[in-house]
C-alpha positions in Angstrom: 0.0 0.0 0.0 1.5 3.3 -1.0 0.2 6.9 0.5 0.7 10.0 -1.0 1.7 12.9 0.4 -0.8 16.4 -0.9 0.9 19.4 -0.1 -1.0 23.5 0.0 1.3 25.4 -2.6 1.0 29.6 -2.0 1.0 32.3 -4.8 1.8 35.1 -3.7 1.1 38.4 -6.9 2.6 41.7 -5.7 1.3 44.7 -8.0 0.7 42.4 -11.0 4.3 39.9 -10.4 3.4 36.6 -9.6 5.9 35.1 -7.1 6.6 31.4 -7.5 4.7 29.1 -6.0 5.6 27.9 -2.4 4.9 24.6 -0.9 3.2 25.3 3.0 1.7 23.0 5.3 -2.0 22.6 5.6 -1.7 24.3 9.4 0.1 26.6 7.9 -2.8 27.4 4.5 -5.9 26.9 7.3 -4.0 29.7 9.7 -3.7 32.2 7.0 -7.1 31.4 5.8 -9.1 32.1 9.5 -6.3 35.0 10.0 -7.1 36.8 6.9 -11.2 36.3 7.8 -10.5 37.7 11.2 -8.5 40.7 9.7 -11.3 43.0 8.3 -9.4 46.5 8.5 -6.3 44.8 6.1 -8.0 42.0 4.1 -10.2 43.5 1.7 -11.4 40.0 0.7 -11.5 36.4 1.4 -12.9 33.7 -0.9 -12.6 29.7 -1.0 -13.7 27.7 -3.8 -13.9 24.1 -4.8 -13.0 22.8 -8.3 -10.9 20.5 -9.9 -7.2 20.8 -10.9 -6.0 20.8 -14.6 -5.1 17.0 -13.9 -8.4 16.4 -12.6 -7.8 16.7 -8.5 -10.0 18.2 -6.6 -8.8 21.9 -5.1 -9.7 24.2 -2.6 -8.9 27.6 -3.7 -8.5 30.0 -1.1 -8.3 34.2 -2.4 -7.4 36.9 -0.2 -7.0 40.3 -1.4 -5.7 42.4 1.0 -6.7 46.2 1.4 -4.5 48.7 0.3 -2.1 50.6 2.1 -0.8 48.0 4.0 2.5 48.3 2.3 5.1 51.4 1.2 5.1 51.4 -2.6 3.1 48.5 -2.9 -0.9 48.7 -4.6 -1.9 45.4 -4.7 -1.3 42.0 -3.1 -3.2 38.8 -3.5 -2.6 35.3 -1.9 -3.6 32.1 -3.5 -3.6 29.0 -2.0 -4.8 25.8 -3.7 -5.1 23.0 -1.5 -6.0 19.5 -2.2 -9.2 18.1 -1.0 -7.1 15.0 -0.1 -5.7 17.2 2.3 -8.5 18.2 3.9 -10.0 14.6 4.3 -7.2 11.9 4.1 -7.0 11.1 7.8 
């Protein structure tokens, strides 16, 4: 019997550059997610969704937006964190 391992990957896009995607612990992508919805004066949004992956997985999608101002010189920054289902449910 072999188990695989599903890993949360963060995106993180600064004013329009998309940094590369960073491999994070499921603690770590459910923290930022209940942070971000307890943060209402500097997250301007936070969304989830459920979909399938190109390769046919199942994902969580988790958006936050975060307001501006937050940041010197910096508009606009967005996290993304896609999250397999198996995460969330392999036990």
């Amino acid at each position: 019997m072999s188990t695989t391992t599903w890993h949360p990957t963060l995106y993180t896009q600064v004013d329009g550059f998309t940094i590369r995607g960073e491999r994070i612990s499921l603690y770590t992508a459910l923290s930022a997610i209940r942070k971000a919805r307890k943060s209402l004066r500097t997250v301007d949004t936070v969304n989830v969704y459920t979909c399938t992956g190109r390769d046919g997985t199942a994902l969580h999608i988790a958006y936050i937006h975060y307001a501006p101002g937050q940041w010197t010189d910096i508009d606009d920054v967005i996290d993304v964190i896609e999250i397999p289902t198996a995460a969330l449910t392999d036990l």
